[in-house]
C-alpha positions in Angstrom: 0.0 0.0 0.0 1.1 3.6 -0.3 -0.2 6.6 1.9 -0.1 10.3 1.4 -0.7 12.7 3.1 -2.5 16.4 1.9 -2.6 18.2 5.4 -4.8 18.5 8.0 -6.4 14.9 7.9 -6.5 14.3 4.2 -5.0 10.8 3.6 -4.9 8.6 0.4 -4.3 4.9 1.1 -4.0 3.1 -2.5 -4.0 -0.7 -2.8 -3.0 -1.8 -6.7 -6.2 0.0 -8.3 -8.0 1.0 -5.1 -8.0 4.1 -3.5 -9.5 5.0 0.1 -9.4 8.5 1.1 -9.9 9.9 4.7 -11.2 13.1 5.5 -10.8 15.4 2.6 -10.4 18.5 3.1 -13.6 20.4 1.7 -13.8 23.7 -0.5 -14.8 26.1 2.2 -11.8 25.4 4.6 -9.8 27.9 5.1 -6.7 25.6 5.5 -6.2 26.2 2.1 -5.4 22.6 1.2 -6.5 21.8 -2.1 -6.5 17.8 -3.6 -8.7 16.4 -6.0 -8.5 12.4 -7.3 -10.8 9.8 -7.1 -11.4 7.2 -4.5 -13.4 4.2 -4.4 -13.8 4.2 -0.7 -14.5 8.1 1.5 -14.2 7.9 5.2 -15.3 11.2 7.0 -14.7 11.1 10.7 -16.4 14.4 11.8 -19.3 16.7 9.9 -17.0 19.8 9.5 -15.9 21.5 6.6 -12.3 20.8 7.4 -12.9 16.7 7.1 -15.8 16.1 5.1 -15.2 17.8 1.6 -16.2 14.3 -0.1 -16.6 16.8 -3.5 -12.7 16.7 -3.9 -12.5 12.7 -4.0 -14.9 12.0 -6.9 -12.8 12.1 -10.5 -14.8 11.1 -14.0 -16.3 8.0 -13.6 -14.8 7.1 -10.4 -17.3 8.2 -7.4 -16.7 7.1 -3.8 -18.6 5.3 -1.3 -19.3 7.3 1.7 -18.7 6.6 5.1 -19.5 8.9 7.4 -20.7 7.4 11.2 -20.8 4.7 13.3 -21.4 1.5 12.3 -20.2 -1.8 10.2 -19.1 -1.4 6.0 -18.1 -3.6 3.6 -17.0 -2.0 0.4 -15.2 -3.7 -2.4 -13.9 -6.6 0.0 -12.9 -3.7 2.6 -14.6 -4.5 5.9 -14.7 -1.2 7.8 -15.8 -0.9 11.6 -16.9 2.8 12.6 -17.1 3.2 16.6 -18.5 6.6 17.9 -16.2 8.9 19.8 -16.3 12.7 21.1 -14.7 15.5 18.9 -15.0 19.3 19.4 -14.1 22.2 17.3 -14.5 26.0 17.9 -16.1 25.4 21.2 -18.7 22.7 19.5 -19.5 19.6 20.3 -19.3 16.9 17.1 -19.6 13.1 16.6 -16.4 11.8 15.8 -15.7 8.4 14.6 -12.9 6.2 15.2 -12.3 3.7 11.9 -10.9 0.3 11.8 -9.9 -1.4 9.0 -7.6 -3.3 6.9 -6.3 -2.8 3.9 -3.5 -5.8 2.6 -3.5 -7.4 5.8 -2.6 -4.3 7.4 -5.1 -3.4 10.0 -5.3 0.7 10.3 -7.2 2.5 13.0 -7.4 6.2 12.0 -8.5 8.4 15.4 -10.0 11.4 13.1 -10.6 14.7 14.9 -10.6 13.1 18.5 -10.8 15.4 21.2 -11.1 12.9 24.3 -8.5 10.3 25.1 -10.8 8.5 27.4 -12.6 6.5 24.0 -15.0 3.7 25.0 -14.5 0.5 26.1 -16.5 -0.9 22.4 -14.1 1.4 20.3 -10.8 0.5 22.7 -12.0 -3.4 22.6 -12.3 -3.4 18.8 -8.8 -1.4 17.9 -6.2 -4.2 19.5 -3.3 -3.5 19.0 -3.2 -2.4 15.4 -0.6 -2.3 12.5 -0.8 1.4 11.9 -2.3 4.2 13.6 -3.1 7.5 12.5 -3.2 10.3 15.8 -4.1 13.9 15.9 -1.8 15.4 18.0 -2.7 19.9 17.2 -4.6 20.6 20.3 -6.5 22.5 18.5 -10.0 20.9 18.9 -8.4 17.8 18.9 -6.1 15.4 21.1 -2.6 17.8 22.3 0.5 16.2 22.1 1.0 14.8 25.6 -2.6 13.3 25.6 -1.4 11.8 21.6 1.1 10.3 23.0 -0.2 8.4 26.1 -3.2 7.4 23.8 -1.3 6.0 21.1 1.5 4.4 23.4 -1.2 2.4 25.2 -3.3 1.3 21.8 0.0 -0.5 21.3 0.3 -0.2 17.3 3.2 -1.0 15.4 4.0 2.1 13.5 2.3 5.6 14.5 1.8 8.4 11.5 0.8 11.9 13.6 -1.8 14.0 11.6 -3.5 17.6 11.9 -0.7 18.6 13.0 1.8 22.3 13.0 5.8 22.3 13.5 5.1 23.3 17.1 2.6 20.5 18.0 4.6 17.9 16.0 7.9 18.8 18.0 6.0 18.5 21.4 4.5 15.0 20.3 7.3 13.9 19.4 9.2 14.5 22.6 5.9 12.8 24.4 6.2 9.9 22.9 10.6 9.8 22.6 10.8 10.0 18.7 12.5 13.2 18.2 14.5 11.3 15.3 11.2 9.9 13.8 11.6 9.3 10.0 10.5 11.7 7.4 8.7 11.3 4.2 6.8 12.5 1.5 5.1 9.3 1.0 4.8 5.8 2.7 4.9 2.8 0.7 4.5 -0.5 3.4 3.9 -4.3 2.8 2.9 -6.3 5.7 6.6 -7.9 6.2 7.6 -3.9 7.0 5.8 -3.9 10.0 8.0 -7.0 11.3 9.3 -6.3 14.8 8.1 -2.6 15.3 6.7 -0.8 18.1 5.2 2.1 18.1 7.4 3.4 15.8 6.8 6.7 14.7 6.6 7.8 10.7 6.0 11.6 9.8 4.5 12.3 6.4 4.5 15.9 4.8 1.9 17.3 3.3 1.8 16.9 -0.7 
């Protein structure tokens, strides 16, 4: 599989000819972040205009299943599990969801715009120790570094790839967690035998 990264919490995971994105980034954000392809699968962890702009991920023919809540998919022989969790922007309260999947034999658990590091017994139960996890660590309506850190360390995943994130709040999460020499890259290509002997290693992706 290869990941990339747009910013904020905009993700592309392609597998041979499928593509899953995760929370695209929509056209009246004022991030600025701008990426349009299409995906066969859309996962949107919170309703706000910063992670649900499921416009920029249809392309031609080529038009994305949406998933957008709580709840149990299957798409294209992709089982996804969506467990409800608490996310808050701008002083507002929003349903988040936590996503589980796996893509490849790699099982991914992808946090979204998490505010509360105390997630519920169902979501903690169903993540077990995953392969890769994906972590907000801004503090800015979502998890700050410190709380990243201890949440992440104790989901026990193999390889950990920060998100939504500044050069500040990166920094501090990195020192949380003891990864100030964490790897670097514009994109992530992994197969299954990568993961081999790793934990909670920490990958950083720049935004494309």
């Amino acid at each position: 599989m290869i990941i990339t990264y747009f910013g904020k919490q905009f993700f592309k995971i392609t597998q041979g000819e499928m593509a899953i994105a995760f929370n695209p980034v929509s056209k009246n954000s004022k991030t600025g972040i701008s990426a349009k392809f299409g995906a066969d699968i859309g996962l949107v962890t919170t309703n706000h205009y910063d992670y649900n702009g499921i416009d920029q991920i249809s392309h031609g023919d080529r038009v994305p299943f949406i998933i957008s809540g709580p709840g149990d998919y299957e798409v294209k022989e992709i089982f996804v599990k969506g467990a409800m969790s608490k996310g808050e922007i701008g002083g507002k309260k929003y349903i988040n969801t936590i996503y589980l999947l796996t893509v490849d034999n790699i099982d991914i658990v992808f946090l979204g715009a998490l505010n509360d590091p105390e997630i519920s017994k169902e979501a903690r139960e169903a993540i077990e120790e995953p392969d890769i996890l994906f972590v907000p660590v801004s503090g800015k309506g979502t998890l700050e570094a410190k709380q990243a850190a201890k949440l992440a360390s104790s989901l026990e995943p193999k390889l950990i790839i920060p998100m939504d994130y500044d050069s500040a709040s990166l920094k501090a999460f990195l020192k949380e967690i003891g990864e100030e020499k964490a790897e670097v890259v514009d994109k992530l290509t992994l197969k299954r035998k990568d993961l081999e002997g790793k934990e909670g290693e920490v990958v950083v992706l720049q935004a494309n």
